[in-house]
DODO-373629 format. One record per residue (C-alpha): residue in three letters; x, y, z. Coordinates in Angstrom, 2 decimals, always signed. Example, Ala and Ser with C-alpha at 12.3 -4.5 7.8 and 13.67 -1.06 7.14 Angstrom:
% residues 2
   residu         X         Y         Z
      ala    +12.30     -4.50     +7.80
      ser    +13.67     -1.06     +7.14
END
This chain:
% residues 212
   residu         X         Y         Z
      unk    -67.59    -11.74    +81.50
      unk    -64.56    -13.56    +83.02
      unk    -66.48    -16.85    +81.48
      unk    -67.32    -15.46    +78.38
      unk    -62.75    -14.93    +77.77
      unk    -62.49    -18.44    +78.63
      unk    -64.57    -19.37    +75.98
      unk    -63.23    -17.17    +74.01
      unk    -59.67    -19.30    +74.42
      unk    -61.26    -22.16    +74.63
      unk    -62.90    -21.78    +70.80
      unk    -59.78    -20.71    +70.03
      unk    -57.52    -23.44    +71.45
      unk    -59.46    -26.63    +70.51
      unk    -58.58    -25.82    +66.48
      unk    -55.32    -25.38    +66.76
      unk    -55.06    -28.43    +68.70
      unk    -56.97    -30.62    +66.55
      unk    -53.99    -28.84    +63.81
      unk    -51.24    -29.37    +65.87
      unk    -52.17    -33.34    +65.64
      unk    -52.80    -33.21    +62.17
      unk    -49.53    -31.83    +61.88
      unk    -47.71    -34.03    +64.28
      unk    -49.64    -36.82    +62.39
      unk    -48.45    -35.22    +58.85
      unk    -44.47    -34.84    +60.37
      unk    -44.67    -38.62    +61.68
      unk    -45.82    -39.87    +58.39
      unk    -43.42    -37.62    +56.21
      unk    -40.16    -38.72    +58.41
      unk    -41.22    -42.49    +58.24
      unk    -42.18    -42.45    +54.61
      unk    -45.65    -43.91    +55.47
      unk    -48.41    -43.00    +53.19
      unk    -52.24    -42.34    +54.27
      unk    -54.49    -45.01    +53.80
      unk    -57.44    -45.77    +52.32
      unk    -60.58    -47.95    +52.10
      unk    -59.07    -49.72    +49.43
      unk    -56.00    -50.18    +47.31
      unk    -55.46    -51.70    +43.70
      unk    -53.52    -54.71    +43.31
      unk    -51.93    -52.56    +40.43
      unk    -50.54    -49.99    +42.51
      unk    -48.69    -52.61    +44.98
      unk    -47.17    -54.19    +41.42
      unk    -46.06    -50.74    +40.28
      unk    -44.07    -50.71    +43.92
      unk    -43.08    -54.69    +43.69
      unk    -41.74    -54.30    +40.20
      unk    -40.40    -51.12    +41.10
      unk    -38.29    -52.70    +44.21
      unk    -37.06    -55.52    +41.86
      unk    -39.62    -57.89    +43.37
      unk    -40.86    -59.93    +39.92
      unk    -43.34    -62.45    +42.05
      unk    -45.35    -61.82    +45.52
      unk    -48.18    -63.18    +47.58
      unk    -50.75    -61.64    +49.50
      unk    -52.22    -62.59    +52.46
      unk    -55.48    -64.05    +52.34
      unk    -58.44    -62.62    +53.88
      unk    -58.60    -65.98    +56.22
      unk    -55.37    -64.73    +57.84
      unk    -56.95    -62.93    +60.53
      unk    -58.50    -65.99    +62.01
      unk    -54.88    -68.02    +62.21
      unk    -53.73    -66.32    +65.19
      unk    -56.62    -65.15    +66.80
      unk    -57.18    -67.64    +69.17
      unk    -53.35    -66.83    +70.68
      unk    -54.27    -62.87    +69.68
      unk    -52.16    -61.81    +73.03
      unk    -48.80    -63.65    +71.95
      unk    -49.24    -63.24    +68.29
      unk    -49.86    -59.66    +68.08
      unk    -46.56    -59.04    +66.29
      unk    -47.54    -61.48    +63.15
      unk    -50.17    -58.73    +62.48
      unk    -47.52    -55.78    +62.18
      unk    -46.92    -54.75    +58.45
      unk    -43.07    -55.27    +57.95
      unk    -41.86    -58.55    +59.01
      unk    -38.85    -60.85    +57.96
      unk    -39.40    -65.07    +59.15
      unk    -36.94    -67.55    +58.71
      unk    -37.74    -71.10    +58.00
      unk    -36.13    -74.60    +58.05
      unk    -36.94    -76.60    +55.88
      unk    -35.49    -79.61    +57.63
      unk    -38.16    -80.14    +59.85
      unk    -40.87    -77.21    +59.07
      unk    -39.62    -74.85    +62.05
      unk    -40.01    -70.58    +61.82
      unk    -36.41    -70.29    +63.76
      unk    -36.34    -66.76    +63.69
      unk    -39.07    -63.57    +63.49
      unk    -38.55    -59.65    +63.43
      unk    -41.24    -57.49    +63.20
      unk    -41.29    -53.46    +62.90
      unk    -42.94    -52.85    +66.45
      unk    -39.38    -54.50    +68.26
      unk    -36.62    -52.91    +66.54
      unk    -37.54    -48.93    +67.41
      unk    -35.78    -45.72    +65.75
      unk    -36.33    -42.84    +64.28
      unk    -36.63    -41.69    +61.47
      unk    -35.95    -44.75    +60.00
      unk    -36.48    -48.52    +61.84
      unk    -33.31    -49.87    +63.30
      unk    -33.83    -53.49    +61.95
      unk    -30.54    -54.73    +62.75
      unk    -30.05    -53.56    +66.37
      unk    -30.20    -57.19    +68.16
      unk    -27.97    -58.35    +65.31
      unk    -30.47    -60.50    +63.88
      unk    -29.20    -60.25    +60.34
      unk    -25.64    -61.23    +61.14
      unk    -26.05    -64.77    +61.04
      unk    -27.64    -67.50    +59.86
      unk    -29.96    -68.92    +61.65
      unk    -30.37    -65.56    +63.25
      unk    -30.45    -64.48    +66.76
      unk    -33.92    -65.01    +67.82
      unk    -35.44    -62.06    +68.92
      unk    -39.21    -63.34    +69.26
      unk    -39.81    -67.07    +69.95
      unk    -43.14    -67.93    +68.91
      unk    -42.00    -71.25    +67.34
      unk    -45.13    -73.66    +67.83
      unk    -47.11    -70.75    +66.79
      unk    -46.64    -71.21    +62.78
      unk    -45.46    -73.63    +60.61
      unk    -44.09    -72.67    +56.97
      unk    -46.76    -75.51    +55.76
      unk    -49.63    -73.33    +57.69
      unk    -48.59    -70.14    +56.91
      unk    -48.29    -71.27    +52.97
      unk    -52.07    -71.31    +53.15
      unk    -53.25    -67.89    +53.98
      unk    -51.30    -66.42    +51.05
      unk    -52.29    -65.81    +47.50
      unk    -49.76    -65.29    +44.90
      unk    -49.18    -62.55    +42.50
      unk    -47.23    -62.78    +38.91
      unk    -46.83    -59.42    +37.96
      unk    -48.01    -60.70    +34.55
      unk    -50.75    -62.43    +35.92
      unk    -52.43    -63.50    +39.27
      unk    -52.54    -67.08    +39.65
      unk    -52.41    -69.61    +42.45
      unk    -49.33    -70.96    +43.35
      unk    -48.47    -72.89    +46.72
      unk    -45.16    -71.81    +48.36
      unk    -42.25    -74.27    +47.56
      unk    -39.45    -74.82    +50.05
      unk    -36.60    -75.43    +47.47
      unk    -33.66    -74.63    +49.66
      unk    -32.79    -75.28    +53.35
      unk    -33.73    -72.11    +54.75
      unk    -36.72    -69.89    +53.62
      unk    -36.76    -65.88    +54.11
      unk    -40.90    -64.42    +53.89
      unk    -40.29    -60.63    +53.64
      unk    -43.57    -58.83    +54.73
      unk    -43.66    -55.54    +53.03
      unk    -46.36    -52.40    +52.51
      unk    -46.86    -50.36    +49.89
      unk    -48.48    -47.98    +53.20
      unk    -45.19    -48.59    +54.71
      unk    -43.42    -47.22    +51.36
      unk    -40.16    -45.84    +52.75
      unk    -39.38    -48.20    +55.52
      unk    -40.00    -51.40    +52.83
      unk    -37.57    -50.56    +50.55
      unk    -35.08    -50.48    +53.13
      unk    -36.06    -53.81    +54.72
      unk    -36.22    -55.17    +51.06
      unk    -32.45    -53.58    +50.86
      unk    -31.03    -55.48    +53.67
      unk    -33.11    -58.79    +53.75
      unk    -31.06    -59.12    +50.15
      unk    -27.90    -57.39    +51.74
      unk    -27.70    -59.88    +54.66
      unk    -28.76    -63.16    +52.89
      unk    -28.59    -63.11    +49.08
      unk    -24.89    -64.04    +49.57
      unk    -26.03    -68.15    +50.65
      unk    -26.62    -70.62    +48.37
      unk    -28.85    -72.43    +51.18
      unk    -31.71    -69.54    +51.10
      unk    -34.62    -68.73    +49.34
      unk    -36.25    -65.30    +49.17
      unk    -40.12    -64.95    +49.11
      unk    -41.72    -61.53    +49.05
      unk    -45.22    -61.34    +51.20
      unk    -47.31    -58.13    +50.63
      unk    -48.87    -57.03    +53.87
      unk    -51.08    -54.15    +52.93
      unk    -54.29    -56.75    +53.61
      unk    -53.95    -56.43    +57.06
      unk    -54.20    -52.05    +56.47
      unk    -57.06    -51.96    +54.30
      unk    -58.75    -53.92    +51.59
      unk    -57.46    -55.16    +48.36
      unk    -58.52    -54.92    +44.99
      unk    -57.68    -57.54    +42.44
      unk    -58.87    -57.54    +38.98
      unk    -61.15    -60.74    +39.37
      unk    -63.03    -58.65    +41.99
      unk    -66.83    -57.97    +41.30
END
């Protein structure tokens, strides 16, 4: 009898855990602005949210990605996070500064500028993983995307310093305001070029038009 009640709970428990989660899970997503993935996305649906964030030209990252920090997987796991901002100098091919969304905290929203990298220029390194990447290697693994079209185009280094935004259409709400303060914080020097990197490769699979 007395194990027959605490089965009883027991059946009645383990669902309203397993709803509790899915609720906790539902809450997390809601507050962050992250949307559910899937197996696959459409290229078309990450334009929709480029064009509708004022981006007019973006990359994705190549499906050879994976394999260009794999070998340093332990110190490179931040280059694998969704949102990330990397400075370059073009002087002599350096990344001088990284920020990536699993180092700056908060809630609900990410606390991107709470080491005060944004405040200057170069910015207060936060992660050094300088002889990691290269801007000439990391040129390679991405594929770029003309909202008109989807050609190739290598990655030019026109100004002195060069800004790769890593955004997700996954990460919806929590792009838009990295997008937001990347142009905030350096749209105001002549010395800097914006690029826009789409991320959502590294969440699921992507497909493009030429796809079969």
């Amino acid at each position: 009898m007395i194990f027959s009640k605490k089965f009883g709970v027991v059946f009645f428990i383990l669902p309203l855990i397993v709803i509790l989660l899915n609720s906790c899970d539902l809450i997390y997503r809601t507050c962050f602005g992250i949307k559910k993935e899937k197996s696959y996305i459409d290229i078309s649906v990450i334009k929709k949210f480029a064009k509708k964030n004022e981006i007019d030209t973006f990359y994705t990252i190549k499906g050879g990605y994976n394999q260009l920090y794999i070998e340093n997987y332990r110190k490179s796991n931040d280059f694998f996070q969704p949102l990330q901002v990397r400075i370059y100098d073009s002087a002599n091919d350096s990344m001088i500064g990284i920020i990536v969304n699993c180092k700056v905290g908060g809630f609900p929203n990410l606390t991107w500028n709470r080491y005060g990298f944004f405040d200057s220029l170069p910015p207060k390194k936060i992660i050094r993983y300088d002889s990691l990447t290269t801007f000439k290697s990391d040129k390679n693994y991405l594929r770029n995307i003309v909202l008109k079209d989807s050609l190739y185009y290598p990655l030019t280094k026109q100004k002195r310093y060069t800004v790769l935004v890593y955004f997700s259409y996954y990460m919806n709400k929590q792009s838009k305001r990295l997008i937001e303060l990347v142009r905030e914080s350096y749209s105001k020097y002549d010395n800097v070029k914006i690029e826009y990197i789409n991320s959502d490769r590294l969440l699921t699979k992507i497909k493009y038009p030429d796809d079969k």
